[in-house]
N, C-alpha and C positions, 0 to 999 in steps of 0.2 A: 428627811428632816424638813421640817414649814420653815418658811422665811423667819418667821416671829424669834421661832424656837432656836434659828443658827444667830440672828441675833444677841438673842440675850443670852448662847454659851461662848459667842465670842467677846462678850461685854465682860463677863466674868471669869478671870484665875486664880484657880484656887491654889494656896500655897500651904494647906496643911489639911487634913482628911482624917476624919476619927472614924473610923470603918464600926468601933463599939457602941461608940455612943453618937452615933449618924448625922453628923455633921461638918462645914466646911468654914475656915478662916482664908479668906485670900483678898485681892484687890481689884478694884471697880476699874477697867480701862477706860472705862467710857468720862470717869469724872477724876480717876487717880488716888480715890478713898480706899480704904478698908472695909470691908462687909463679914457677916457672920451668916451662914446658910445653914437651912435642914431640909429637906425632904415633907412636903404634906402631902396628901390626898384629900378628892372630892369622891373616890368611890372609882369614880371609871377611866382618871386622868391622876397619874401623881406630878410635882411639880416642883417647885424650893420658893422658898422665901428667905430674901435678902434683906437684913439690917445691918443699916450702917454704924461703924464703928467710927471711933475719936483715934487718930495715932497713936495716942496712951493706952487708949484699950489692948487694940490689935496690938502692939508688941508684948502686954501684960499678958493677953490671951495666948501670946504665943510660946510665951515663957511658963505658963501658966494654965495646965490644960481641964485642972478642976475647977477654975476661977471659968474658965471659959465655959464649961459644961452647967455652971450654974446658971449665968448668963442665957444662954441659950435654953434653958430650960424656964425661965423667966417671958424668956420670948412665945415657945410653946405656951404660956399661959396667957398670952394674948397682953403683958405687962409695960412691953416696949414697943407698941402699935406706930407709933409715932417715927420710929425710927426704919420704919419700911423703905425700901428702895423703893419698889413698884408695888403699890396697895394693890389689895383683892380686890376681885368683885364680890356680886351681891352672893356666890356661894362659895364661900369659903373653905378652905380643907382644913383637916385637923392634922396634926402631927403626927406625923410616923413614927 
């Protein structure tokens, strides 16, 4: 595992896992937020991208796991760019 990559899966735990629909709710250690994760690829690296959640979200999403899927699917269309933990670079992956 590269230094980068023990980083940022000890920055992140995740406290709920939809194995169907490939995604992750849990919380930021590094800042004590809530985040929303999936799975992208560039082809020859897959990776996740993290968006930040509001306390109100993350417990909706938690209660709530079609609210959450929609969400997250929103994300996959590139709708909530804004709310990235760590932006891409210039080659960005698509959704898994």
């Amino acid at each position: 595992m590269s230094k980068v990559t023990k980083l940022i899966v000890e920055r992140f735990e995740d406290t709920y896992f939809s194995r169907e629909d490939c995604y992750s709710l849990g919380v930021d250690l590094e800042t004590g937020g809530n985040y929303v994760s999936f799975p992208v690829t560039v082809g020859i690296i897959d990776y996740e991208e993290y968006y930040r959640l509001t306390p109100a979200q993350y417990e909706h999403f938690m209660a709530d796991h079609e609210a959450a899927l929609e969400f997250v699917e929103s994300c996959r269309r590139h709708e909530h760019d804004e709310l990235l933990i760590q932006k891409p670079g210039w080659n960005r992956g698509t959704a898994i």
